[in-house]
C-alpha positions as CSV (number, residue, x, y, z in Angstrom):
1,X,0.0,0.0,0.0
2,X,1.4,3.1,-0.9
3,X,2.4,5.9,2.0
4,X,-1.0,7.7,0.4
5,X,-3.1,5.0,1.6
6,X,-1.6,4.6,4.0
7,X,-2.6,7.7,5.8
8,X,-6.0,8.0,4.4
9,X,-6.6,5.1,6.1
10,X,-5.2,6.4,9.3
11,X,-7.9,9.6,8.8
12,X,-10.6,7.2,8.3
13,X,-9.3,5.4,11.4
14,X,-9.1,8.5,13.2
15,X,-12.9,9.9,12.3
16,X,-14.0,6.6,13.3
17,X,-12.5,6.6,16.8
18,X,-13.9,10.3,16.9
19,X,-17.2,8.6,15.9
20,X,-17.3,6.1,18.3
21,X,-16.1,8.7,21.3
22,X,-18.8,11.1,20.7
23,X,-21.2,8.7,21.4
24,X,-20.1,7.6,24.3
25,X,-20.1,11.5,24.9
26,X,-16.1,12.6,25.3
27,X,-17.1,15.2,23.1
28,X,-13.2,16.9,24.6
29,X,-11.3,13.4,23.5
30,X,-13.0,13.1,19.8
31,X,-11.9,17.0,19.5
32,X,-8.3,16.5,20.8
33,X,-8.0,13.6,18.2
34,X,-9.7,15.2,15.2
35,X,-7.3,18.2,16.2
36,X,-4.2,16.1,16.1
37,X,-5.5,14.4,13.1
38,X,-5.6,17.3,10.9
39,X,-1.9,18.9,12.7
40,X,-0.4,15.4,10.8
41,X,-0.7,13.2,13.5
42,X,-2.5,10.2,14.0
43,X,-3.1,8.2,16.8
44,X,-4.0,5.1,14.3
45,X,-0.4,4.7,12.8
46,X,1.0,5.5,16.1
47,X,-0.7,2.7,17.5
48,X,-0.4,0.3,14.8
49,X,2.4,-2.3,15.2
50,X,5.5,-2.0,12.9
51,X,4.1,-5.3,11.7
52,X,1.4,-3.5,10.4
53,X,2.9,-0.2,8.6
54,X,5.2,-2.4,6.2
55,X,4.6,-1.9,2.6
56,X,4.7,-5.5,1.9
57,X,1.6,-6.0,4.3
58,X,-1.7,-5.6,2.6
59,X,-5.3,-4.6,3.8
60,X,-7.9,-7.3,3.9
61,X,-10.7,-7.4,2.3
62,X,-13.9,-6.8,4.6
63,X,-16.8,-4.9,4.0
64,X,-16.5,-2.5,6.7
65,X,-15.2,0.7,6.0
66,X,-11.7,0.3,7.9
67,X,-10.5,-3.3,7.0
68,X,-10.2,-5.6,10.2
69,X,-6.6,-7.3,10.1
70,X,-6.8,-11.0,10.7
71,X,-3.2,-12.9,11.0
72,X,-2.4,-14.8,7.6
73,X,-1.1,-18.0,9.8
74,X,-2.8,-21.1,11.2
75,X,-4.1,-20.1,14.4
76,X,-3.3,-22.5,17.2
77,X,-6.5,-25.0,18.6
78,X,-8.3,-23.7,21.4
79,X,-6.6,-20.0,20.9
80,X,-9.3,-17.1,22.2
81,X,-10.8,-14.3,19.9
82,X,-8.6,-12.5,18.1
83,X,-7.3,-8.7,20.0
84,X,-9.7,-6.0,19.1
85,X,-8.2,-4.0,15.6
86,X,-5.7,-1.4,17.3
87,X,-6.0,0.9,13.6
88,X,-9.4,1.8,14.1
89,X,-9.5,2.0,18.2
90,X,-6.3,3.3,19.4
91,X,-7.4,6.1,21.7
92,X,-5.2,9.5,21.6
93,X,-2.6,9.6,24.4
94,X,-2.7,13.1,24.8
95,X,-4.1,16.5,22.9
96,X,-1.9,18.2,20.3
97,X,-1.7,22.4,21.4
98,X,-4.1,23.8,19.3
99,X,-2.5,25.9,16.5
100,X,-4.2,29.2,15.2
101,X,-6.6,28.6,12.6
102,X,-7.4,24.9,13.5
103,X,-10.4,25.8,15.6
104,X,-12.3,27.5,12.9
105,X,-12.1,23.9,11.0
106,X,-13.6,21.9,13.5
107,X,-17.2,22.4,12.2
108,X,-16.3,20.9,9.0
109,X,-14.5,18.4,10.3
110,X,-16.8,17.4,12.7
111,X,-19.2,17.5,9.5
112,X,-17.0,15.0,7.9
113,X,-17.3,12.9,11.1
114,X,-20.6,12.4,10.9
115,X,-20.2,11.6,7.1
116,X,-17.8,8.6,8.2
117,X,-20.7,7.7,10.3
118,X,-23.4,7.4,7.4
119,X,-20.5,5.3,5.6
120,X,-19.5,2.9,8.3
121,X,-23.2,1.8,9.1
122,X,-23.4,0.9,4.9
123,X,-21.6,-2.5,5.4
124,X,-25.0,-3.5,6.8
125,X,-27.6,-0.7,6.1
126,X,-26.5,1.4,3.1
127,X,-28.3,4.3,2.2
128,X,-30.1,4.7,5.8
129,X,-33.6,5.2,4.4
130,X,-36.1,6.0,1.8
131,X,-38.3,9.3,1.2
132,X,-41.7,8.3,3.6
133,X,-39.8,6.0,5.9
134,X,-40.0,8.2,8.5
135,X,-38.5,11.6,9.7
136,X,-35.4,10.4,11.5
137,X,-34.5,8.1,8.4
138,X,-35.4,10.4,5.7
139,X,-33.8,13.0,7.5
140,X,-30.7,10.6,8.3
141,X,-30.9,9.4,4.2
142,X,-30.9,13.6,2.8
143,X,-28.4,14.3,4.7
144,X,-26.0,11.5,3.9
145,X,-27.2,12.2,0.1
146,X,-25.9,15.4,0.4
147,X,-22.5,14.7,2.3
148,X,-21.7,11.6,0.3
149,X,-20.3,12.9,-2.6
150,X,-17.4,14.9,-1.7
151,X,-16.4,11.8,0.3
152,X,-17.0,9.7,-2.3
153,X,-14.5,12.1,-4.5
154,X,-12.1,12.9,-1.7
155,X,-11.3,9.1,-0.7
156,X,-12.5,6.7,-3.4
157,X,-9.5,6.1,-4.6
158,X,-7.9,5.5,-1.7
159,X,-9.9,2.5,0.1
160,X,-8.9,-1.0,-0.7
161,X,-12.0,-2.8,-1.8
162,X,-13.8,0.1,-2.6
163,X,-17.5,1.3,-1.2
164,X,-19.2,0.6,-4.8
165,X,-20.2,2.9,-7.2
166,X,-23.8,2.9,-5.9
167,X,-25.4,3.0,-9.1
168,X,-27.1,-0.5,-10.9
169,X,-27.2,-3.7,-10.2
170,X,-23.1,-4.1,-10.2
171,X,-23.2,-7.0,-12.4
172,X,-19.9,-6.7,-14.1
173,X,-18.1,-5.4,-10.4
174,X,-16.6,-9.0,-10.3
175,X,-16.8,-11.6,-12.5
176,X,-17.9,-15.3,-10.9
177,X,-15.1,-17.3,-12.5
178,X,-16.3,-19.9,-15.0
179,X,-17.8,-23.1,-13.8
180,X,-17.5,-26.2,-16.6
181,X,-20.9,-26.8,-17.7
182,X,-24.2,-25.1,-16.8
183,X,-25.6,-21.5,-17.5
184,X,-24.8,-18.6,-15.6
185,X,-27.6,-15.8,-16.5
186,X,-29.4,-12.8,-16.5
187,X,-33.0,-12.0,-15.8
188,X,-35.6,-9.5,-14.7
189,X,-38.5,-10.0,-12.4
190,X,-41.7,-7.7,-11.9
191,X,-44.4,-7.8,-9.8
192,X,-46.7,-5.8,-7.4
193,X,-44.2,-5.4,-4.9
194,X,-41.5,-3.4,-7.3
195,X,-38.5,-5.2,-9.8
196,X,-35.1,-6.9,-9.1
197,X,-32.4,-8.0,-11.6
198,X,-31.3,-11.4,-11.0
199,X,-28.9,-14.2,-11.9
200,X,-29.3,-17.5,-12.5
201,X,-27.5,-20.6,-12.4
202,X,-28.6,-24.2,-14.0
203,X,-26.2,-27.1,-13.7
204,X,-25.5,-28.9,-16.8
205,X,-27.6,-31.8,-15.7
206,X,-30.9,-29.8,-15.5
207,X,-34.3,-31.4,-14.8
208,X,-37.3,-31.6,-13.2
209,X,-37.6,-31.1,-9.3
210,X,-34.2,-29.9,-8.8
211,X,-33.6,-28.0,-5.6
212,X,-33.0,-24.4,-5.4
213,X,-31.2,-21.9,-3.1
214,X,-31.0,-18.1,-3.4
215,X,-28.3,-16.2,-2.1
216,X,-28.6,-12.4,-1.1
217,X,-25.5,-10.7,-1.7
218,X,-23.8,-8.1,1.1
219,X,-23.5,-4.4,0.8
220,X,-21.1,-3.5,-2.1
221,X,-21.6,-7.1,-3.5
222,X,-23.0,-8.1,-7.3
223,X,-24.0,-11.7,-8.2
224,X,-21.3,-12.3,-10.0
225,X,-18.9,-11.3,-7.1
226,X,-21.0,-13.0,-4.4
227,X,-21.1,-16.0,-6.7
228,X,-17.3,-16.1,-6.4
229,X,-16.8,-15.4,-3.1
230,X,-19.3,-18.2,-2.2
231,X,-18.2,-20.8,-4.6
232,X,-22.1,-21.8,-4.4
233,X,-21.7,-22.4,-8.2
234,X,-19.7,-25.0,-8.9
235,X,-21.4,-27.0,-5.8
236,X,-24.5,-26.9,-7.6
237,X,-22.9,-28.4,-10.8
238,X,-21.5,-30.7,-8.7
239,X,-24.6,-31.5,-6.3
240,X,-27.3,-31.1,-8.9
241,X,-29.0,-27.9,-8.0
242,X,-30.1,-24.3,-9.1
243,X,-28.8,-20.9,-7.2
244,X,-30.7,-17.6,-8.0
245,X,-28.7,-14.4,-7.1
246,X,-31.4,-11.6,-6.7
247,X,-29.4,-8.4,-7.2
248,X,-30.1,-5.2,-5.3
249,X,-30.0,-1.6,-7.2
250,X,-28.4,1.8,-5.8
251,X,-31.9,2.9,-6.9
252,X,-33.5,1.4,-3.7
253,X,-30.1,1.9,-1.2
254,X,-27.3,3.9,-2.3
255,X,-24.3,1.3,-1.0
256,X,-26.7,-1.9,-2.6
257,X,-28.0,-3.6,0.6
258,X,-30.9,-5.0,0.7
259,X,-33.1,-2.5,3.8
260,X,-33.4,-5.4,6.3
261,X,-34.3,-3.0,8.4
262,X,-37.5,-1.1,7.2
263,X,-40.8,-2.5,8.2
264,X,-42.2,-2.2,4.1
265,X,-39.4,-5.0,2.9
266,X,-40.3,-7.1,6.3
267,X,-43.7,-8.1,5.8
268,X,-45.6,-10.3,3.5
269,X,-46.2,-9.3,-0.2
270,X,-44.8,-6.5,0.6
271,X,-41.5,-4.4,-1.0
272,X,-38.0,-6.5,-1.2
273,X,-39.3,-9.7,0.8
274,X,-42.4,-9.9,-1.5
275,X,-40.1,-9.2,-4.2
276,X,-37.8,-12.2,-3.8
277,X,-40.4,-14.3,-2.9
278,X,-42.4,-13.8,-6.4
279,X,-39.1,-14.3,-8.4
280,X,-38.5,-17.7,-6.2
281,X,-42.2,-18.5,-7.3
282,X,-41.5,-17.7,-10.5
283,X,-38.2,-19.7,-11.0
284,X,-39.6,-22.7,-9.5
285,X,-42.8,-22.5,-11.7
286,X,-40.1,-22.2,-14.7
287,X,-37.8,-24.7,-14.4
288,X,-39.8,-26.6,-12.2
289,X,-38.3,-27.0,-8.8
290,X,-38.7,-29.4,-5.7
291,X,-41.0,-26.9,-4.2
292,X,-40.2,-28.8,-0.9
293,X,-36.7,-28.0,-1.5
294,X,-36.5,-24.6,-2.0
295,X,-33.7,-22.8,0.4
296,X,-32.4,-18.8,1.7
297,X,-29.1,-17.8,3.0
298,X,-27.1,-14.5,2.5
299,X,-24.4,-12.3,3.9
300,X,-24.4,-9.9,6.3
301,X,-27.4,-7.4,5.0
302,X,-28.6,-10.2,2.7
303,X,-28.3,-12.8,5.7
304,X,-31.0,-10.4,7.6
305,X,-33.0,-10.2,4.5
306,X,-33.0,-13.5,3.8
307,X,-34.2,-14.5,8.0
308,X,-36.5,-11.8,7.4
309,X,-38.1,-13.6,4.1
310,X,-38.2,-16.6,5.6
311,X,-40.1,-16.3,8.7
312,X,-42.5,-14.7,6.8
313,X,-42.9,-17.0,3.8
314,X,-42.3,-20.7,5.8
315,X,-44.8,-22.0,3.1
316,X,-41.9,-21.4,0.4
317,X,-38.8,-21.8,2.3
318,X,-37.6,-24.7,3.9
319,X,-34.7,-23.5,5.5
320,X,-32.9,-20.5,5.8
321,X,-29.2,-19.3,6.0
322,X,-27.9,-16.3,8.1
323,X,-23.9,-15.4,8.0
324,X,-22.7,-12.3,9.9
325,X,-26.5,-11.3,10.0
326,X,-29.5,-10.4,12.5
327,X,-32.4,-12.0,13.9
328,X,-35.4,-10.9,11.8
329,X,-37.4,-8.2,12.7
330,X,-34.7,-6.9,14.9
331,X,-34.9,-3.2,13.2
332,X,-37.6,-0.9,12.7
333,X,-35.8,1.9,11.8
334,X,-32.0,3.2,10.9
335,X,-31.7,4.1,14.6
336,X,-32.4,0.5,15.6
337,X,-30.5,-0.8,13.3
338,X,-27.4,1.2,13.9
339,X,-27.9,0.1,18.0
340,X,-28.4,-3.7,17.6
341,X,-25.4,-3.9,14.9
342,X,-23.2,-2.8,17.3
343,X,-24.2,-3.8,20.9
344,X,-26.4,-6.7,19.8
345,X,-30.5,-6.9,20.8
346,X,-31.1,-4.6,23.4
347,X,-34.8,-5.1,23.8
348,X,-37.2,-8.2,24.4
349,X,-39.0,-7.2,21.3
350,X,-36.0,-7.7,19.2
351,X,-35.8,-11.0,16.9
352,X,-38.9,-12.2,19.1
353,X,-40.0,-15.6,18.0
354,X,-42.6,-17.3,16.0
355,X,-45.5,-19.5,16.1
356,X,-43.3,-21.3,13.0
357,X,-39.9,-22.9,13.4
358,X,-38.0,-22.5,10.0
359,X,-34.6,-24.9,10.3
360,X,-31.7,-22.0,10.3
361,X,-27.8,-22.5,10.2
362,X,-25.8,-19.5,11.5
363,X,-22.0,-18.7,10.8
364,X,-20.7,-15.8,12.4
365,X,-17.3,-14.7,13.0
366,X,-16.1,-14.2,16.9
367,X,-14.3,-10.8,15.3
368,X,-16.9,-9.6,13.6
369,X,-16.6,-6.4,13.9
370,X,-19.3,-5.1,12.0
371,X,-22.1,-6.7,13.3
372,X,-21.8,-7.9,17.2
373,X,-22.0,-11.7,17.7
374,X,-24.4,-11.6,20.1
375,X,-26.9,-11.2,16.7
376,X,-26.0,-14.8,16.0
377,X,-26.7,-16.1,19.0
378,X,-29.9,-13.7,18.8
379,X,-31.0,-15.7,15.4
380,X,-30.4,-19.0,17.0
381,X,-32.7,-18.2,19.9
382,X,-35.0,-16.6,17.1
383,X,-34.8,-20.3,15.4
384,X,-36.4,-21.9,18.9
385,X,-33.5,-23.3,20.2
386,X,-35.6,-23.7,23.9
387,X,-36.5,-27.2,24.0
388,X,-33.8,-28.5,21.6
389,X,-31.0,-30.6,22.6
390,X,-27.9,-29.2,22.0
391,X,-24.6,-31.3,20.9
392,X,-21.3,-29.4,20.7
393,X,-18.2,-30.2,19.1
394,X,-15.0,-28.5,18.6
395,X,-12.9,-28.2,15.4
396,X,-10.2,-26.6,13.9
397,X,-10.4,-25.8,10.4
398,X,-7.8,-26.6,7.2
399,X,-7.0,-22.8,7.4
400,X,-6.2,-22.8,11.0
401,X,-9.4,-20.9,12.6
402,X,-10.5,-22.7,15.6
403,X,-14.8,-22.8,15.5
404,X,-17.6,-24.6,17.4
405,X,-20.3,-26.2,16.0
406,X,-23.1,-26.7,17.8
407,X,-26.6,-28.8,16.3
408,X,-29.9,-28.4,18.1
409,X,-32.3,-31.7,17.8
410,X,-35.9,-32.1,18.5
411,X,-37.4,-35.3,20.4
412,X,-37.4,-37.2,16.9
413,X,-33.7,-36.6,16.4
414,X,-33.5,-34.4,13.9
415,X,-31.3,-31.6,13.4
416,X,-33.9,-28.4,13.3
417,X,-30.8,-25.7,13.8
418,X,-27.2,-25.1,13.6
419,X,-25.1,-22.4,14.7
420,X,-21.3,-22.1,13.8
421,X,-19.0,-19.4,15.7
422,X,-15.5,-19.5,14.2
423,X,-12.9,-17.8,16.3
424,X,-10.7,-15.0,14.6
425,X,-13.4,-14.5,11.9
426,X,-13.9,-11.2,10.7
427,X,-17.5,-9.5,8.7
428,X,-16.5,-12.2,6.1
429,X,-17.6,-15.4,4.4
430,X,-16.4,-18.6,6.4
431,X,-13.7,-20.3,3.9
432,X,-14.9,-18.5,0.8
433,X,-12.9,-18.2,-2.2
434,X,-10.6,-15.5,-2.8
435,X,-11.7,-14.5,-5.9
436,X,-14.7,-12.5,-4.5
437,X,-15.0,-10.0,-1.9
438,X,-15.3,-10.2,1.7
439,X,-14.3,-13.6,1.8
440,X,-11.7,-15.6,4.5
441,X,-10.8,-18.7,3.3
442,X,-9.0,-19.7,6.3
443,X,-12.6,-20.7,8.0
444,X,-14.7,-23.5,7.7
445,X,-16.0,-24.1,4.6
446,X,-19.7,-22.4,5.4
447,X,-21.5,-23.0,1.7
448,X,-21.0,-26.6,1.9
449,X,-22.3,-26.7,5.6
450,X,-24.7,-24.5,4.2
451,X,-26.0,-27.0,1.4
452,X,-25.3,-30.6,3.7
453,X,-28.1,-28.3,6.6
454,X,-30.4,-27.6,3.4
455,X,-30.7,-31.2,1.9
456,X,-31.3,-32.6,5.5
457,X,-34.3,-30.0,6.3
458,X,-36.9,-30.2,3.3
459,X,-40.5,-28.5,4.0
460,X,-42.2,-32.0,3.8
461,X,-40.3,-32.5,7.0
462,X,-41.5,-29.6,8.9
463,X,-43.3,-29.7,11.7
């Protein structure tokens, strides 16, 4: 990373420790460091290790706004969570003297501080809100709209991995990487609800009463790149199955996340969860699907979509798939959303459970740094994990991240939900491939844990 970079990712560092001070209200601490900041200081490269300053080291790919470093070696079995990120939490040892001049700038720093904010919530809610959604959110939503853009010019070309250009579907942002026989292609679907883009794949071996899984993509992400990161592709040529990649727009959230957390894409028949639902019905009248085998998993803001489609469509889905999500229904607004990303469910009401049990397999990283853990465990208890007989086991994977699996049974002795926590895990897919974003290969392997949960929890089986 060039000296460049390196620095603006100190700043970014910096405004986010600012951020995350002001809240807690040390309104004097987030102005010493913003101060010290713009004299050509910075209390992130003074805290980062020399480990971590060397040119040959480079940035993970994550899809928060300051990259979480992970260590590229096997961790050891049994090792704890991984140390807190120093680069975007070192607090400032002491206040630089304040020079003449720098005062008068502190408004539009602090300006720009509250920009960082609208950006690092868009690794899980993106363009905070839509016109009618509510004061606080609409308000929240112009105001980012009208900040974004100079930050968008000012540091674009200086984040690794980039915040997306926030227009389209983002097909062509990353190629999926060719998979020997079977169609990978694109489609449009209508309905009352509103319109999504879509991709398709059909193994080579297509016919009748296949199953089918769709994958909602994370903030930033395209089909084609979520495709690659997930290697969910080539398991369906090799399993015998169809994947559908809905794709969100920068029309309907300006970073491409799907709004988990607004009460119109929650509900039935209604905005993006009635959306996906009527292209799933539509793909399975097509190409005529198992409809008892008919799956939902995502990432991140698609893994709270996908929970939030789910539980209120258990007549489609058979089983759903969260990674480095939330517990449906945990949001109502961006305000909520914001709180229970960070510190986890904070009120009874959040995630509260259903009438229903839908089979659900959680992954989530112990580092995830993005969106608290404690929203994992949060989905399993959504799932209905009271009453189920837990069986732990203890693993280390291929890549050296130590994890625990732990399978919940019912009286007949099946398997009705699975949760996975993998130590030193970042905001990333469990041992996805490379070749997309936000990816860590090192973990366990969470799309074929994914697929062997799915083909052992078909609706006919529900009860």
């Amino acid at each position: 990373m060039t000296e460049s970079s390196n620095r603006m990712q100190d700043r970014l560092a910096d405004m986010m420790e600012a951020t995350r001070l002001t809240a807690a209200g040390r309104l004097q601490d987030a102005t010493d460091l913003l101060q010290r900041g713009f004299a050509g200081g910075s209390s992130a490269s003074a805290a980062r290790p020399p480990a971590e300053t060397g040119a040959a080291v480079s940035d993970p790919r994550t899809i928060d706004l300051v990259a979480e470093r992970v260590e590229t070696g096997p961790a050891p079995a049994g090792a704890g969570p991984a140390p807190e990120p120093t680069g975007a939490r070192a607090r400032p040892t002491a206040a630089a003297p304040e020079e003449p001049g720098r005062a008068a700038i502190l408004p539009e720093t602090l300006r720009k501080v509250v920009e960082t904010v609208t950006r690092s919530i868009a690794p899980v809610i993106g363009g905070l809100g839509r016109t009618g959604q509510g004061a606080a959110s609409a308000g929240l939503g112009q105001f980012a709209a009208g900040l974004g853009g100079s930050l968008k010019h000012d540091l674009g070309n200086g984040l690794s991995g980039g915040l997306g250009n926030g227009s389209g579907t983002g097909f062509n942002q990353a190629r999926a990487p060719l998979t020997e026989g079977g169609t990978f292609t694109e489609h449009s679907f209508a309905n009352a609800a509103g319109a999504r883009d879509y991709k398709l794949f059909v193994p080579s071996d297509a016919r009748p009463n296949l199953p089918l899984v769709v994958m909602l993509h994370g903030c930033t992400q395209s089909p084609d790149d979520f495709a690659a990161g997930t290697g969910m592709n080539a398991l369906a040529e090799t399993e015998g199955f169809l994947v559908a990649y809905p794709a969100q727009t920068g029309r309907a959230n300006g970073q491409r996340c799907w709004n988990w957390f607004q009460p119109v894409d929650q509900g039935r028949d209604s905005g993006e969860a009635g959306i996906i639902a009527g292209l799933t019905r539509a793909i399975i009248a097509e190409h005529r699907i198992d409809p008892a085998r008919v799956y939902i998993a995502g990432l991140s803001a698609g893994g709270a979509a996908a929970v939030n489609i789910a539980r209120v469509y258990p007549d489609l889905y058979a089983a759903v798939g969260i990674h480095s999500g939330l517990a449906a229904g945990c949001a109502r607004d961006v305000s909520t959303a914001l709180t229970v990303m960070r510190l986890g469910p904070v009120a009874s009401a959040d995630g509260a459970t259903t009438e229903v049990r839908v089979p659900t397999i959680v992954f989530h990283g112990e580092s995830d740094g993005t969106v608290n853990p404690r929203n994992g465990e949060q989905a399993l208890a959504q799932a209905g994990i009271d009453g189920l007989t837990p069986e732990a086991t203890e693993a280390t994977s291929p890549g050296g991240l130590p994890y625990t699996r732990t399978r919940y049974a019912d009286a007949a002795g099946r398997v009705a939900v699975e949760g996975w926590i993998v130590r030193g895990l970042g905001h990333a897919w469990s041992g996805g491939d490379a070749a997309g974003s936000y990816t860590d290969p090192r973990g366990p392997d969470a799309s074929r844990a994914m697929l062997d949960f799915f083909r052992a929890s078909p609706l006919a089986a529900r009860t």
